[in-house]
C-alpha positions as CSV (number, residue, x, y, z in Angstrom):
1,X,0.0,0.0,0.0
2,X,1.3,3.2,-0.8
3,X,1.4,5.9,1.4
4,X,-1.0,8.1,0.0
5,X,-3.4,5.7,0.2
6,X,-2.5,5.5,3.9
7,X,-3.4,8.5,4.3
8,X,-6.3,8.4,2.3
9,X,-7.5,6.1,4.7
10,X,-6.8,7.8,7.7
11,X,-8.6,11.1,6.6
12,X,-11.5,9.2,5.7
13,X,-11.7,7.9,9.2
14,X,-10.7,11.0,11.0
15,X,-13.9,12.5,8.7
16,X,-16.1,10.1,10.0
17,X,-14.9,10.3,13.4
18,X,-15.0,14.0,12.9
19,X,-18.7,13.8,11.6
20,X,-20.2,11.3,14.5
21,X,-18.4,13.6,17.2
22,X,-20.3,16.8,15.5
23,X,-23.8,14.7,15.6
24,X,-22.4,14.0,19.4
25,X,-22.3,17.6,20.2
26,X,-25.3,18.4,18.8
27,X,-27.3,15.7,21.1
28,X,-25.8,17.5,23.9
29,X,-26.6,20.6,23.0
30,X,-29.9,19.9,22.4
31,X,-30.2,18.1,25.5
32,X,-28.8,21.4,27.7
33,X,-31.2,23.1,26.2
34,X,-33.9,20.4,27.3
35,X,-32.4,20.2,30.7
36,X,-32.8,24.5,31.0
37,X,-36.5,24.1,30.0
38,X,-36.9,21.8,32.7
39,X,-35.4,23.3,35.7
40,X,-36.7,26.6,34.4
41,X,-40.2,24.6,35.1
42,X,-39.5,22.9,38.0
43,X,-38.5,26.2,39.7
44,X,-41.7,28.0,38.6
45,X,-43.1,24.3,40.3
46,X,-41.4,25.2,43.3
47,X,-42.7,28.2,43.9
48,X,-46.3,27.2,43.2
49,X,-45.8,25.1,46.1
50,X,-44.2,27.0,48.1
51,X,-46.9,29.4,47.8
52,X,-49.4,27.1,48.4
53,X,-48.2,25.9,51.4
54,X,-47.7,29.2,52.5
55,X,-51.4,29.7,52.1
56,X,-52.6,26.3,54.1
57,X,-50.5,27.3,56.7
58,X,-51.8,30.7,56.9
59,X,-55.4,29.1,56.5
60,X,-54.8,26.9,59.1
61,X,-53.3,29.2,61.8
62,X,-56.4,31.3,61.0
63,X,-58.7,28.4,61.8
64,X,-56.9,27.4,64.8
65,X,-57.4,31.0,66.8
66,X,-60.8,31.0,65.7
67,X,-61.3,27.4,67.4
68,X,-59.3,28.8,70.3
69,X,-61.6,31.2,70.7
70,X,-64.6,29.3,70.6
71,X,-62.9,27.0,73.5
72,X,-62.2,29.6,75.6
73,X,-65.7,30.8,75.1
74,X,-66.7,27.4,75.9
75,X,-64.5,27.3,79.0
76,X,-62.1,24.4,77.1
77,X,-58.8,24.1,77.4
78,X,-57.1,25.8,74.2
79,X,-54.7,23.7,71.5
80,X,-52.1,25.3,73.2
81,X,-53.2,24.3,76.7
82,X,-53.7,21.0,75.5
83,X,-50.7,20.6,74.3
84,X,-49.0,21.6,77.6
85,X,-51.1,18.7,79.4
């Protein structure tokens, strides 16, 4: 074999290294790109939540001073007597 051949060869395989390694890349990049759209969602998620259980909580600590007050009215302990017992 001569050497031009050689080195025939070894371009042609570089090229097609060269050419799987770009479709490579591209996979990835495509993938990043994916992988921002997602945690761009699951923070927006996260907040959602966060908000929400922000507003239970609020809802509930509402709900328990209004029961409070209807046990002291009531002459009952309160939850936070109770929990002293």
């Amino acid at each position: 074999m001569s050497s031009s051949n050689i080195k025939s060869r070894h371009y042609a395989a570089l090229s097609s290294r060269l050419r799987q390694l770009r479709a490579n890349l591209a996979e990835t990049e495509s993938s990043l790109e994916m992988l921002a759209d997602r945690l761009g969602d699951m923070s927006r998620l996260g907040i959602s939540s966060g908000a929400q259980f922000m507003a239970v909580s609020r809802l509930l600590d509402v709900e328990l001073q209004r029961k409070d007050a209807e046990d002291e009215k009531a002459g009952l302990p309160t939850s936070a007597e109770a929990d002293s017992i």
